[in-house]
PDB file of N, H, CA, C and O in Angstrom:
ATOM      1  N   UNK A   1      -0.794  15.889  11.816  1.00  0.00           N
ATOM      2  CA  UNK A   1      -0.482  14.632  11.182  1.00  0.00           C
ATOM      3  C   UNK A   1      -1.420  13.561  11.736  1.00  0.00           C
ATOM      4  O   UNK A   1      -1.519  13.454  12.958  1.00  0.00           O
ATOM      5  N   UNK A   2      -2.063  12.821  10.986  1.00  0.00           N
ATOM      6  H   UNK A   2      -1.983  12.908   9.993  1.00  0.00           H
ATOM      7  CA  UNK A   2      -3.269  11.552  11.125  1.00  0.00           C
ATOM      8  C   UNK A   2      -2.102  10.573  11.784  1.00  0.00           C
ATOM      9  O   UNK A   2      -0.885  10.517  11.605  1.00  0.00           O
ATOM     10  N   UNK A   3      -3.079   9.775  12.687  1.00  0.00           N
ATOM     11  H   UNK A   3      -4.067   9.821  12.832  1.00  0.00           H
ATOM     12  CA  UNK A   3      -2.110   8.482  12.884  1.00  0.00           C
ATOM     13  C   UNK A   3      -3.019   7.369  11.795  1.00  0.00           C
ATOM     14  O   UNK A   3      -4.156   7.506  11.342  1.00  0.00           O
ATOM     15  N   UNK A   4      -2.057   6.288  11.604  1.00  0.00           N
ATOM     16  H   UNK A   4      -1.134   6.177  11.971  1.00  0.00           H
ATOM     17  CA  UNK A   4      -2.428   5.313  10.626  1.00  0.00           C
ATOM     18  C   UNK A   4      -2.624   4.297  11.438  1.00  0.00           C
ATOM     19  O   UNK A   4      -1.842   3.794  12.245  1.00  0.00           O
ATOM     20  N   UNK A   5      -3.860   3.985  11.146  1.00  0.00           N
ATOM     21  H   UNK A   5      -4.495   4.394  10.490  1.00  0.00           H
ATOM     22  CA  UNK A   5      -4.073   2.760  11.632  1.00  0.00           C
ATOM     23  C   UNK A   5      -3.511   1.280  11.532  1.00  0.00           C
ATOM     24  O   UNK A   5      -3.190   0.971  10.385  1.00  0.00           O
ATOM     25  N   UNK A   6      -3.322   0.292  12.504  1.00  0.00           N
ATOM     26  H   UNK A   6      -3.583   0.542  13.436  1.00  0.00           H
ATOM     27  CA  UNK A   6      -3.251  -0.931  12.444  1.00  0.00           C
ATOM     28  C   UNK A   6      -3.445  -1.880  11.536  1.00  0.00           C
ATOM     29  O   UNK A   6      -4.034  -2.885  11.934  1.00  0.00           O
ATOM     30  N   UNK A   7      -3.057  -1.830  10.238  1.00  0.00           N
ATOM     31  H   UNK A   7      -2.578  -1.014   9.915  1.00  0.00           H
ATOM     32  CA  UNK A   7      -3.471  -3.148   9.306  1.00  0.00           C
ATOM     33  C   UNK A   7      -2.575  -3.673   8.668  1.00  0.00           C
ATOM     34  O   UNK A   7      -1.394  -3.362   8.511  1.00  0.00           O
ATOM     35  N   UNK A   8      -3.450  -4.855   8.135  1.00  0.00           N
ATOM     36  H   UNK A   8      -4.409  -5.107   8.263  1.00  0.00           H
ATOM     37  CA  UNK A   8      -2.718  -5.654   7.636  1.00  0.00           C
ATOM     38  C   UNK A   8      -1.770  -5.589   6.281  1.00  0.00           C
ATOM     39  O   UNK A   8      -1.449  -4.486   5.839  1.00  0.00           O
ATOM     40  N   UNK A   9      -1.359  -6.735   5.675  1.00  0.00           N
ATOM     41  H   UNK A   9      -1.620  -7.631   6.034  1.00  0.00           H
ATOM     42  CA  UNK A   9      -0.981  -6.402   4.339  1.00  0.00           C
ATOM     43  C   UNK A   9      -1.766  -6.385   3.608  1.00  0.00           C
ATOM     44  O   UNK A   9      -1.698  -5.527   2.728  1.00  0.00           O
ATOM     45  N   UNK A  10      -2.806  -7.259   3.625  1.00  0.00           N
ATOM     46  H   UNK A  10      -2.861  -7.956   4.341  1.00  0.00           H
ATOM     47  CA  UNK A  10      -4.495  -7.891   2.680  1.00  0.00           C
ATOM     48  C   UNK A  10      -4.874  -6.448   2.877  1.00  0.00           C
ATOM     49  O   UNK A  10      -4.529  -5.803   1.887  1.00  0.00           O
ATOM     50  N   UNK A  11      -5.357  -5.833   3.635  1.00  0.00           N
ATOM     51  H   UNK A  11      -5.638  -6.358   4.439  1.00  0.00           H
ATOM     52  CA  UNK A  11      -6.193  -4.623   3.514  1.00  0.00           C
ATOM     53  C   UNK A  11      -5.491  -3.751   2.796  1.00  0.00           C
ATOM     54  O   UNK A  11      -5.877  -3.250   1.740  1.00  0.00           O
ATOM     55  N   UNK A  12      -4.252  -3.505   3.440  1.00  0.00           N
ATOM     56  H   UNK A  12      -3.938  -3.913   4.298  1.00  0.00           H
ATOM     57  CA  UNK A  12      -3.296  -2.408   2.622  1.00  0.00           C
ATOM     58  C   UNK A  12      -3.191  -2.395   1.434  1.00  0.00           C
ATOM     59  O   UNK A  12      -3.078  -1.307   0.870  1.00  0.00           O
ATOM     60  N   UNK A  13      -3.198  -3.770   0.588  1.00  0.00           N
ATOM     61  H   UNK A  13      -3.290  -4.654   1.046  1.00  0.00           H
ATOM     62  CA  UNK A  13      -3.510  -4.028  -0.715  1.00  0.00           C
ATOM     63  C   UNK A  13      -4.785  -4.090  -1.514  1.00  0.00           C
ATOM     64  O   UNK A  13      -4.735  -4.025  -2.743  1.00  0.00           O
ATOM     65  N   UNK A  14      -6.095  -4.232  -0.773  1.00  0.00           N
ATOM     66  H   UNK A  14      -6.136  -4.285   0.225  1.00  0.00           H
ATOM     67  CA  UNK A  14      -7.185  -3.526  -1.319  1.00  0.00           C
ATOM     68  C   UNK A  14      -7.587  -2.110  -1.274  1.00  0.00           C
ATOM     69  O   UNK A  14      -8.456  -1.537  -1.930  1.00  0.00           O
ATOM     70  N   UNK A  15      -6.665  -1.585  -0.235  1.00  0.00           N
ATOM     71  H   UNK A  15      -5.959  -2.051   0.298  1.00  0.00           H
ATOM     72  CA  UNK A  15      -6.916  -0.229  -0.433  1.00  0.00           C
ATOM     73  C   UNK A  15      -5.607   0.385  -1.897  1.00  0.00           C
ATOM     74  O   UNK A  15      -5.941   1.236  -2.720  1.00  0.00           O
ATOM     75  N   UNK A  16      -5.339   0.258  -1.896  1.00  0.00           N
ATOM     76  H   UNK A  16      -5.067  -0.434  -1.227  1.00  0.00           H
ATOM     77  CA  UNK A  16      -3.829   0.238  -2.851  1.00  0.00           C
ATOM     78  C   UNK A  16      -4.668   0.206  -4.007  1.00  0.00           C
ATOM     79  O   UNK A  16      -4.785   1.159  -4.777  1.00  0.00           O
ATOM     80  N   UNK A  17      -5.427  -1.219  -4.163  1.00  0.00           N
ATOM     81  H   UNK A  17      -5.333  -1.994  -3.538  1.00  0.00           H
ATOM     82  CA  UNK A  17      -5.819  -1.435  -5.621  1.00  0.00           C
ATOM     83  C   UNK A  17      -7.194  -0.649  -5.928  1.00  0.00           C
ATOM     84  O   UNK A  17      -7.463  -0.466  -7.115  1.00  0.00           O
ATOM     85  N   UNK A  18      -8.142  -0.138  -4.879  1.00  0.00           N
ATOM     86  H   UNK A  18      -7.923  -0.287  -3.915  1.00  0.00           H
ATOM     87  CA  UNK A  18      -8.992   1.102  -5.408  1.00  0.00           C
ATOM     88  C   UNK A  18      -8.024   1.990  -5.818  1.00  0.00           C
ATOM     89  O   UNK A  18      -8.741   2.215  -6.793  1.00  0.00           O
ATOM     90  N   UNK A  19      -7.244   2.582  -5.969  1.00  0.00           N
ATOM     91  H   UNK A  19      -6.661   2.399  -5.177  1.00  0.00           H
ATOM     92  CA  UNK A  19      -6.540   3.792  -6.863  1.00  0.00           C
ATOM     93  C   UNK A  19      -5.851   3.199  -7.997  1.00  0.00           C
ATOM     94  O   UNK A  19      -5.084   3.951  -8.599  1.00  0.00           O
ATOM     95  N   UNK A  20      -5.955   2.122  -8.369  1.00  0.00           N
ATOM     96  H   UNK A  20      -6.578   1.511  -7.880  1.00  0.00           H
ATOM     97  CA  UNK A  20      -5.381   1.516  -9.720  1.00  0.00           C
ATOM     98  C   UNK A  20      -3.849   0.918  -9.445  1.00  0.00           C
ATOM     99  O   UNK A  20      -2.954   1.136 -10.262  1.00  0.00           O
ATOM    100  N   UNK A  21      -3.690   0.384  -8.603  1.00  0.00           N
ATOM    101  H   UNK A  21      -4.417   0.207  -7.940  1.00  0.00           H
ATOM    102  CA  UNK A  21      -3.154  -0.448  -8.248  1.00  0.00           C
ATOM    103  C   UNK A  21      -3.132  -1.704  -8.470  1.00  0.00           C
ATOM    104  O   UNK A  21      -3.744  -2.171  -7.509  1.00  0.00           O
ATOM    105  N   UNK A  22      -2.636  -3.026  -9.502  1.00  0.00           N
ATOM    106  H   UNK A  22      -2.139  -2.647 -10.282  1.00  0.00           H
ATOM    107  CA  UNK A  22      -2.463  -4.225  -9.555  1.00  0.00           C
ATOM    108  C   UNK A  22      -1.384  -5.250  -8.943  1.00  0.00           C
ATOM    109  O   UNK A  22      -0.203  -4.926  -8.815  1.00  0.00           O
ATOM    110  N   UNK A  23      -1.923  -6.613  -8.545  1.00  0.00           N
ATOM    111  H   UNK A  23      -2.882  -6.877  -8.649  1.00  0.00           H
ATOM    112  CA  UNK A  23      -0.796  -7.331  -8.155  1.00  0.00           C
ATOM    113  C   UNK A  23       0.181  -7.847  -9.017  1.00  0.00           C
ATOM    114  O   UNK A  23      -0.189  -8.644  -9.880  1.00  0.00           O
ATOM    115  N   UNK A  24       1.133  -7.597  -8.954  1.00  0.00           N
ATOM    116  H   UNK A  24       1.434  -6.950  -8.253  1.00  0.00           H
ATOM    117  CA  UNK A  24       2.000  -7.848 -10.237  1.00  0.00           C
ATOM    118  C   UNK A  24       2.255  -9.378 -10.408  1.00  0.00           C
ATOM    119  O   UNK A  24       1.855 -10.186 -11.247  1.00  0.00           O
ATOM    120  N   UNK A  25       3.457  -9.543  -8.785  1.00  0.00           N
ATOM    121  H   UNK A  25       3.783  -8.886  -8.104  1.00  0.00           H
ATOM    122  CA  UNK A  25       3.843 -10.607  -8.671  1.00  0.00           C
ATOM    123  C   UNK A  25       4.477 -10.541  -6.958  1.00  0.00           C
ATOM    124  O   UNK A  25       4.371  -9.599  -6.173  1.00  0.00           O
ATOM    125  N   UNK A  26       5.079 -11.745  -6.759  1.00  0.00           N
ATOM    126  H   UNK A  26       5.165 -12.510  -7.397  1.00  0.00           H
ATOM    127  CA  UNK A  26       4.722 -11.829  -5.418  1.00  0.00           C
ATOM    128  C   UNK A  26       6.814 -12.782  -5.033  1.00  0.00           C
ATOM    129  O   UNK A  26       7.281 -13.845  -5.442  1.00  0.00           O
ATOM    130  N   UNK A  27       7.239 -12.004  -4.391  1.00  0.00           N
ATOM    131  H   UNK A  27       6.859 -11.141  -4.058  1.00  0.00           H
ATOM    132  CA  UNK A  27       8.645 -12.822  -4.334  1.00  0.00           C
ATOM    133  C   UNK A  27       8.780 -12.884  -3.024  1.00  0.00           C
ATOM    134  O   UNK A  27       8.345 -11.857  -2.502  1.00  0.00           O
ATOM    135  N   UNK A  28       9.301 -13.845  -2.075  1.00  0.00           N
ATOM    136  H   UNK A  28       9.654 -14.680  -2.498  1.00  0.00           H
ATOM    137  CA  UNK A  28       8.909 -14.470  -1.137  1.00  0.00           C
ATOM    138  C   UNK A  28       8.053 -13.994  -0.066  1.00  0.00           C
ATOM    139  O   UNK A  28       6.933 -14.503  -0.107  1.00  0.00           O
ATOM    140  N   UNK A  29       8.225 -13.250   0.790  1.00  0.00           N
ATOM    141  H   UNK A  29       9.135 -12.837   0.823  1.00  0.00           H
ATOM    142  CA  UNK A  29       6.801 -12.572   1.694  1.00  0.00           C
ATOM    143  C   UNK A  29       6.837 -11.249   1.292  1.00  0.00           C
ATOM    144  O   UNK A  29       6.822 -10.568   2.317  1.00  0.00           O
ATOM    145  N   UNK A  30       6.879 -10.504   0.249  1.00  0.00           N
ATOM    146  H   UNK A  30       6.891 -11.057  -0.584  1.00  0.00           H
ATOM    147  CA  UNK A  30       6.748  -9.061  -0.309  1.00  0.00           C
ATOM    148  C   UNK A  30       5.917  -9.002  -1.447  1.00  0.00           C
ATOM    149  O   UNK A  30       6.610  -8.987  -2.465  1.00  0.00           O
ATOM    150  N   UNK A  31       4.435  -8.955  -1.731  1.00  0.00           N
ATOM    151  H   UNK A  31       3.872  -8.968  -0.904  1.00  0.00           H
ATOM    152  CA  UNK A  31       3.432  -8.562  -2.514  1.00  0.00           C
ATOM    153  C   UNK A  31       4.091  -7.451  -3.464  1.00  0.00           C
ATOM    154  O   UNK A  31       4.554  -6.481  -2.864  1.00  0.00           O
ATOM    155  N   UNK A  32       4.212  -7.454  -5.019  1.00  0.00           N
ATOM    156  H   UNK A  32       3.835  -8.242  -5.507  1.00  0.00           H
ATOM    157  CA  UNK A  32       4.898  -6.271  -5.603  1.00  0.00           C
ATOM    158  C   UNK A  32       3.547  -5.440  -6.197  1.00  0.00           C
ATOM    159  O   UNK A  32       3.024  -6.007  -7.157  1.00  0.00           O
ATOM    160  N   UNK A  33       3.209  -4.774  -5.970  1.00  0.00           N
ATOM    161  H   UNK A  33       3.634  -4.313  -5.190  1.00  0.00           H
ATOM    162  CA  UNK A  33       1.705  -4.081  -6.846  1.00  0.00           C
ATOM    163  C   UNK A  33       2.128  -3.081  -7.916  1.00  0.00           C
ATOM    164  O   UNK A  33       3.118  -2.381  -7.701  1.00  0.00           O
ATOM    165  N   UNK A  34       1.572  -2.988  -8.844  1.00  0.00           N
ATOM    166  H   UNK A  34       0.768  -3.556  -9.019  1.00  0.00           H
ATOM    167  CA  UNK A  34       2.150  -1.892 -10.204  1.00  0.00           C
ATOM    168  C   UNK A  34       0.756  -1.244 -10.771  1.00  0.00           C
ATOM    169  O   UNK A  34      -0.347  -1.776 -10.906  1.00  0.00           O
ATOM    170  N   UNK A  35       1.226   0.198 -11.078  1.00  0.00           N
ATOM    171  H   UNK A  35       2.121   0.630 -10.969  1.00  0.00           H
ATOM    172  CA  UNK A  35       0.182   0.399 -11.512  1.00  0.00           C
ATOM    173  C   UNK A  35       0.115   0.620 -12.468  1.00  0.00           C
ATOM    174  O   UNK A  35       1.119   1.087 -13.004  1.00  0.00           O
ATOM    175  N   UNK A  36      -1.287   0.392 -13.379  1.00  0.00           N
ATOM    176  H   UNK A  36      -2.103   0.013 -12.943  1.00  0.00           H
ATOM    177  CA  UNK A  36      -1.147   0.351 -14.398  1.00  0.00           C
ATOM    178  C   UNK A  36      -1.088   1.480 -15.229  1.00  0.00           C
ATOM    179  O   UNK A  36      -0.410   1.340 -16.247  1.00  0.00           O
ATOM    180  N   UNK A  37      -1.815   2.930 -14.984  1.00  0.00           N
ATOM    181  H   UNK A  37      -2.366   3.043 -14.157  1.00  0.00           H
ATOM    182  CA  UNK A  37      -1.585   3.564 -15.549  1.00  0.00           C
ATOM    183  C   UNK A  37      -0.531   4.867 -14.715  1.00  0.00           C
ATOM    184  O   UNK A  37      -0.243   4.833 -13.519  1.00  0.00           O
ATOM    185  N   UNK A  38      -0.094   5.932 -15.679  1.00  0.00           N
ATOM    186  H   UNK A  38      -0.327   5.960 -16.651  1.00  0.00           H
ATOM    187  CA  UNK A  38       1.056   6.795 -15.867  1.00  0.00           C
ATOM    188  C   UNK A  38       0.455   7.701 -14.557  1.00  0.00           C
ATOM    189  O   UNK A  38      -0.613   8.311 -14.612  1.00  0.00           O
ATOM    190  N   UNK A  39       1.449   7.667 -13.233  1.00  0.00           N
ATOM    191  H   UNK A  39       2.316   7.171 -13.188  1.00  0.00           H
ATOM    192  CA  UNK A  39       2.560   7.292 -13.419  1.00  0.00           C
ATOM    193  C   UNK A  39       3.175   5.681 -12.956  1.00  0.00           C
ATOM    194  O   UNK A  39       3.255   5.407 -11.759  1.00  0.00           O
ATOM    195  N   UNK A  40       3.644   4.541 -14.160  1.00  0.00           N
ATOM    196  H   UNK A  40       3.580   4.764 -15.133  1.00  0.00           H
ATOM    197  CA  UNK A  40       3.823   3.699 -13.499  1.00  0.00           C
ATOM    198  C   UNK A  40       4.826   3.058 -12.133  1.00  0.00           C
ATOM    199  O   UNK A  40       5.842   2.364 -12.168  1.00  0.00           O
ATOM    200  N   UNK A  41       4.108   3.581 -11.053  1.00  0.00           N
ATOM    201  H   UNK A  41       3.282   4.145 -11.024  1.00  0.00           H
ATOM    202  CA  UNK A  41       4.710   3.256  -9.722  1.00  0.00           C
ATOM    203  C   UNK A  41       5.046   1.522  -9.398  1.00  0.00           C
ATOM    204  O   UNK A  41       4.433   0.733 -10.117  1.00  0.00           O
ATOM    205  N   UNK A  42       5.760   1.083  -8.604  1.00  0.00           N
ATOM    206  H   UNK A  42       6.258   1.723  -8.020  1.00  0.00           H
ATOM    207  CA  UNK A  42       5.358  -0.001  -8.061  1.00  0.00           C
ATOM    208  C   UNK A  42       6.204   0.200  -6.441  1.00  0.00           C
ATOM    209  O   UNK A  42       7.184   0.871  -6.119  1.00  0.00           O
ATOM    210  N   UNK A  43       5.153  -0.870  -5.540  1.00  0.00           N
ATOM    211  H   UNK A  43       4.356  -1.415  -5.802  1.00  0.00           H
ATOM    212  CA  UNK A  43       5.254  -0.865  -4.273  1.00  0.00           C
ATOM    213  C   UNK A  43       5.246  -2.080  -3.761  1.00  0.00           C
ATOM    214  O   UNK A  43       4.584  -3.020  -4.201  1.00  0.00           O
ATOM    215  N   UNK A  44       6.093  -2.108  -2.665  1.00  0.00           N
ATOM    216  H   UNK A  44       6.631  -1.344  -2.307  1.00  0.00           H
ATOM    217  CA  UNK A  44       6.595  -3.494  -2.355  1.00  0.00           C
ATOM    218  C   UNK A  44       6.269  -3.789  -1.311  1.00  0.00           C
ATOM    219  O   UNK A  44       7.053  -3.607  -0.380  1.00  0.00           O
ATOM    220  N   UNK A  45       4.491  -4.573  -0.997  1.00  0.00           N
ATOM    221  H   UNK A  45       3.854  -4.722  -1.753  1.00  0.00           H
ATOM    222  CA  UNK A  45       4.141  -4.804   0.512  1.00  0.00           C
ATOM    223  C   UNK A  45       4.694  -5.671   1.274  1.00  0.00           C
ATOM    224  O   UNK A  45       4.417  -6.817   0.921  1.00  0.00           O
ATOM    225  N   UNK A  46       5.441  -5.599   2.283  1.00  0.00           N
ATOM    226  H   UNK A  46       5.666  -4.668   2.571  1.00  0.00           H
ATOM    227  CA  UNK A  46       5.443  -7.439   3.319  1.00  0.00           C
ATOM    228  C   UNK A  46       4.342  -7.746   3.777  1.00  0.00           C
ATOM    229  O   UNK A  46       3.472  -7.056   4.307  1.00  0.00           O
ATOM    230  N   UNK A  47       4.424  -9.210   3.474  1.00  0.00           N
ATOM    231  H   UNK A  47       5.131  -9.771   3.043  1.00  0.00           H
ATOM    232  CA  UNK A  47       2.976 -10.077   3.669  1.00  0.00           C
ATOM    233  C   UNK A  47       2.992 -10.017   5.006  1.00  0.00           C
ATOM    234  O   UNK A  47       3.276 -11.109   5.497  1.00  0.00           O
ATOM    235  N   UNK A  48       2.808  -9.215   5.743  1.00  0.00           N
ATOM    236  H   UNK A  48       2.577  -8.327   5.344  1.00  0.00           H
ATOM    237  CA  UNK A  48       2.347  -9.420   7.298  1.00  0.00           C
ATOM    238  C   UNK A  48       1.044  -9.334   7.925  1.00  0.00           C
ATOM    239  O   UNK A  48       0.122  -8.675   7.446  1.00  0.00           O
ATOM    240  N   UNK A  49       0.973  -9.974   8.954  1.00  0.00           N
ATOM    241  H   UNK A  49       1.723 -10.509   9.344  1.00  0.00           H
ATOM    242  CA  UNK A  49      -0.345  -9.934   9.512  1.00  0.00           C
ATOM    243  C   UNK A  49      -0.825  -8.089  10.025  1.00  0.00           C
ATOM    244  O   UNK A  49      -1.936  -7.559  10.001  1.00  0.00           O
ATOM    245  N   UNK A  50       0.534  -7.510  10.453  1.00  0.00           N
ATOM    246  H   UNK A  50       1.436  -7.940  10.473  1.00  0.00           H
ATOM    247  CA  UNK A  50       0.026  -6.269  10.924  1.00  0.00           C
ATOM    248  C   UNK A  50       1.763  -5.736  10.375  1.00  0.00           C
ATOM    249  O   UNK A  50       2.785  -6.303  10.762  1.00  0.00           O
ATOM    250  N   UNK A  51       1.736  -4.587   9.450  1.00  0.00           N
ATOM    251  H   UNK A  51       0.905  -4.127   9.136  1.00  0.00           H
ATOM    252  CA  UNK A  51       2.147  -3.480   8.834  1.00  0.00           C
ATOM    253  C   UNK A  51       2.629  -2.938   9.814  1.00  0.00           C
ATOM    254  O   UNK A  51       1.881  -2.671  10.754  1.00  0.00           O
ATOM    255  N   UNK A  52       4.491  -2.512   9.900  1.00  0.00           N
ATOM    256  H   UNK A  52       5.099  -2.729   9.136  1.00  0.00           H
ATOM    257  CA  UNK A  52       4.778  -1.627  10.878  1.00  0.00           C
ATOM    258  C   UNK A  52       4.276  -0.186  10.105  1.00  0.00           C
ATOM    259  O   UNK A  52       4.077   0.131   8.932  1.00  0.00           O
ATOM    260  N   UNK A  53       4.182   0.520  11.452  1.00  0.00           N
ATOM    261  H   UNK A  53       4.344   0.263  12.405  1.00  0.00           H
ATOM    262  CA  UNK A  53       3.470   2.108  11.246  1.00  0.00           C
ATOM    263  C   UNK A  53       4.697   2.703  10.143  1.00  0.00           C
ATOM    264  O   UNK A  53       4.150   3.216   9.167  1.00  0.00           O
ATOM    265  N   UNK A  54       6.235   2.754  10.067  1.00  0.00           N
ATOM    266  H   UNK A  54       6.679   2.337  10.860  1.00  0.00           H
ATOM    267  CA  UNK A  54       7.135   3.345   9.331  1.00  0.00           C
ATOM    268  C   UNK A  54       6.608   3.086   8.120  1.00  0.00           C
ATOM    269  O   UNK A  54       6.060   3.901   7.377  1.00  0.00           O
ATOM    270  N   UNK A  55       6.811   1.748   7.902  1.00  0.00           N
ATOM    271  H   UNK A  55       7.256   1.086   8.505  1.00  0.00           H
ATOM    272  CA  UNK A  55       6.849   0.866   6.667  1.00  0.00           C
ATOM    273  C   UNK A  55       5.464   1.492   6.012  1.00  0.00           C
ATOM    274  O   UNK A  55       5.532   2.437   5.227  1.00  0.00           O
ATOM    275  N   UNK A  56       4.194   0.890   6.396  1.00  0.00           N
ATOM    276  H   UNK A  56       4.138   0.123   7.034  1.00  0.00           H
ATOM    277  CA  UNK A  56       2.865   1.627   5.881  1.00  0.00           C
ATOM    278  C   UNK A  56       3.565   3.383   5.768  1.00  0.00           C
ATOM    279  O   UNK A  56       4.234   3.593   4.756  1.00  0.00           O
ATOM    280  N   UNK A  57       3.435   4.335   6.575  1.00  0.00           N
ATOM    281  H   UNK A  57       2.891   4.164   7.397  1.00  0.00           H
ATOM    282  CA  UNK A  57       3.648   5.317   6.202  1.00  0.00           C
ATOM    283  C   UNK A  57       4.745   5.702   4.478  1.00  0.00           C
ATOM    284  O   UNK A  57       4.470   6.326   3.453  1.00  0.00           O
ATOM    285  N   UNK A  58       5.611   5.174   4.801  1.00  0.00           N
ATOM    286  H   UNK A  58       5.835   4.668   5.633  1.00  0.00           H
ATOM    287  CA  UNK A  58       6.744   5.226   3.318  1.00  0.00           C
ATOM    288  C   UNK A  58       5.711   4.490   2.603  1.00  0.00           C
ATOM    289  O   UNK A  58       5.558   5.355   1.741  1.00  0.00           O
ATOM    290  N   UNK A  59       4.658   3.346   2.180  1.00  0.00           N
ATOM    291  H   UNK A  59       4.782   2.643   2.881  1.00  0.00           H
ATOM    292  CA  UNK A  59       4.113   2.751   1.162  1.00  0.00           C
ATOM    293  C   UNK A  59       3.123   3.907   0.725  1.00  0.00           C
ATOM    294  O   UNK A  59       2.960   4.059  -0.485  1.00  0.00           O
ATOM    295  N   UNK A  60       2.352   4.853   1.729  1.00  0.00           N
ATOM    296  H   UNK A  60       2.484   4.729   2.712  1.00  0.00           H
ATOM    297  CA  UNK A  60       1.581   5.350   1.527  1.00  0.00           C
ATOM    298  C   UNK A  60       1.996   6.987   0.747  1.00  0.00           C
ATOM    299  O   UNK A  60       1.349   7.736   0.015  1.00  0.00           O
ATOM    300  N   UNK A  61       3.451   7.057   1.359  1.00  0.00           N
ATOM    301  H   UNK A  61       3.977   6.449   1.954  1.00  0.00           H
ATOM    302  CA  UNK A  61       4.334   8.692   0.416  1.00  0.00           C
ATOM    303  C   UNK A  61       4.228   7.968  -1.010  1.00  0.00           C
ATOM    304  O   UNK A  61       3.908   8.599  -2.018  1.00  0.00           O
ATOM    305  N   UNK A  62       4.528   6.554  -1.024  1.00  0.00           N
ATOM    306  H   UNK A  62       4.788   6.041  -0.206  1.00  0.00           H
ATOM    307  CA  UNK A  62       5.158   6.064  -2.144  1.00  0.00           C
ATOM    308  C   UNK A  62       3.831   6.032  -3.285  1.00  0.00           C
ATOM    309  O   UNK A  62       3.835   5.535  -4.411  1.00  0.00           O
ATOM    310  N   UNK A  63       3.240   6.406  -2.908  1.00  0.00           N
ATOM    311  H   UNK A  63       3.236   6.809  -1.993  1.00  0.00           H
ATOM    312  CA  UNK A  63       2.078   5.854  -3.630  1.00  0.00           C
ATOM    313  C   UNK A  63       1.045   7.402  -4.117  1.00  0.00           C
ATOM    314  O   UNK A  63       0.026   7.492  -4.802  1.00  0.00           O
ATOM    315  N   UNK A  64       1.887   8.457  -3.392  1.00  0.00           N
ATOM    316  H   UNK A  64       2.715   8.383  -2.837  1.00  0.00           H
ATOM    317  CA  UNK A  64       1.684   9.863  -3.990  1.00  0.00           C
ATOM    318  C   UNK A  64       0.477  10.074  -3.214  1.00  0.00           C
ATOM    319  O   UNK A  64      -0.233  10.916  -3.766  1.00  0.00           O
ATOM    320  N   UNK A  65      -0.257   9.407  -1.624  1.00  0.00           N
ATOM    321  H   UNK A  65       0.319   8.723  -1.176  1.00  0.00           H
ATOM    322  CA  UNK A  65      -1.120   9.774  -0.777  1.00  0.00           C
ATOM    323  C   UNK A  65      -1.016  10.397  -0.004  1.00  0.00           C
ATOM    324  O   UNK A  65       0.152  10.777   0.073  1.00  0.00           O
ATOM    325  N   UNK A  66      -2.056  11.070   1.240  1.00  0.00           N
ATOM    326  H   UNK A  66      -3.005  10.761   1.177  1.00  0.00           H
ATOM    327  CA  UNK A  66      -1.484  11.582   2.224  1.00  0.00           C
ATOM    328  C   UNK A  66      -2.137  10.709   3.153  1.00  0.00           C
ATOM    329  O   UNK A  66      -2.714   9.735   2.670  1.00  0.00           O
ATOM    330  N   UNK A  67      -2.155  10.852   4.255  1.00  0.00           N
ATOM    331  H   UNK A  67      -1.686  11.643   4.647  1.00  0.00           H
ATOM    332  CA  UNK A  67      -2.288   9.980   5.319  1.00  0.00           C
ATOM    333  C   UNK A  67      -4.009   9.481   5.268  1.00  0.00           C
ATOM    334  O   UNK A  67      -4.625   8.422   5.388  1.00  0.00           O
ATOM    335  N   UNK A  68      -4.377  11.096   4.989  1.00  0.00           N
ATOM    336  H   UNK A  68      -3.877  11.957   4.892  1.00  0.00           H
ATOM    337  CA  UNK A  68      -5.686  11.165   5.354  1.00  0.00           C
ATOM    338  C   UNK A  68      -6.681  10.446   4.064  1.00  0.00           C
ATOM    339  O   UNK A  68      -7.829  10.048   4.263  1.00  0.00           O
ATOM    340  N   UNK A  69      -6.129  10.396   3.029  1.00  0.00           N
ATOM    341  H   UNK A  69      -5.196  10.719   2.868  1.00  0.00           H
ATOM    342  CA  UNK A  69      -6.634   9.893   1.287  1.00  0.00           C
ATOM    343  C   UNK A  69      -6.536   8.683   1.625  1.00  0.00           C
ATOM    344  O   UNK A  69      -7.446   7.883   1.407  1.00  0.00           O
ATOM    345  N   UNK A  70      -5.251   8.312   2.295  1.00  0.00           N
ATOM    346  H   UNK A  70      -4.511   8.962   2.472  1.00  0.00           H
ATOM    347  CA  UNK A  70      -4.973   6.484   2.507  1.00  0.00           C
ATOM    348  C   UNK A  70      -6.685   6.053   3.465  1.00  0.00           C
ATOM    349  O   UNK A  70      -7.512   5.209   3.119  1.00  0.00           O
ATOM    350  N   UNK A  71      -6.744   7.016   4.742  1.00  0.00           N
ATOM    351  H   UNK A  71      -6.073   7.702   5.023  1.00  0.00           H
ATOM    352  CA  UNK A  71      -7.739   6.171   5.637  1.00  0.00           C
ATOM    353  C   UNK A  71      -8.821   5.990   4.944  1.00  0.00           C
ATOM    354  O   UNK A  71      -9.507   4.992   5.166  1.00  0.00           O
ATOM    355  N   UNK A  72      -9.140   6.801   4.089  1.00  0.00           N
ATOM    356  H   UNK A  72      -8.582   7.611   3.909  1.00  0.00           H
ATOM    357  CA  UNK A  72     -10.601   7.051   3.769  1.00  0.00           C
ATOM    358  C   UNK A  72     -10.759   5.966   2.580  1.00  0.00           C
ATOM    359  O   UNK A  72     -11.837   5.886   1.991  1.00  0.00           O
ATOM    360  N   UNK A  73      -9.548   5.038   2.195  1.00  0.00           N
ATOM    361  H   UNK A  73      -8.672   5.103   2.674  1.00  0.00           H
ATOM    362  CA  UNK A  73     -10.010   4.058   1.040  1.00  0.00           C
ATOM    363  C   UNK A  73      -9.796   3.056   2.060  1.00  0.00           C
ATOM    364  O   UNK A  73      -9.566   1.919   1.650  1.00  0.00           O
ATOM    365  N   UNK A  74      -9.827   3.264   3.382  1.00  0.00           N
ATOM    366  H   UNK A  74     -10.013   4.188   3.716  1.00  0.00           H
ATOM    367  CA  UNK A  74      -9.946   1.741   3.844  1.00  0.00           C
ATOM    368  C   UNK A  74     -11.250   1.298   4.389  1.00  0.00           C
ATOM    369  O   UNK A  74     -11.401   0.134   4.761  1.00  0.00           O
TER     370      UNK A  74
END
């Protein structure tokens, strides 16, 4: 198992949006991203400066990646 690195929400969300990922909308510190095409997922970032390791890990299952697909779009 990869460890995941340290980042933010901003990065986590440009890496997100290379795989077709858009910002939808944004409700108080939680970024909602949707994607646009099938299957339409959506994922719910907290705007934080640094991403707990749980939280990133579940965004990154959620998003049908594996650890190692996530590092390599950052």
């Amino acid at each position: 198992m990869s460890k995941l690195p340290a980042i933010s929400a901003r990065e986590a969300i440009r890496a997100f949006e290379k795989i077709g990922y858009m910002v939808d909308h944004q409700t108080g510190s939680h970024v909602i991203l949707r994607r646009a095409q099938a299957p339409h997922r959506r994922l719910s970032v907290p705007n934080h400066r640094e991403l707990a390791k749980g939280t990133l890990r579940k965004l990154v299952r959620e998003a049908g990646l594996s650890v190692e697909e996530f590092t390599s779009l950052l």
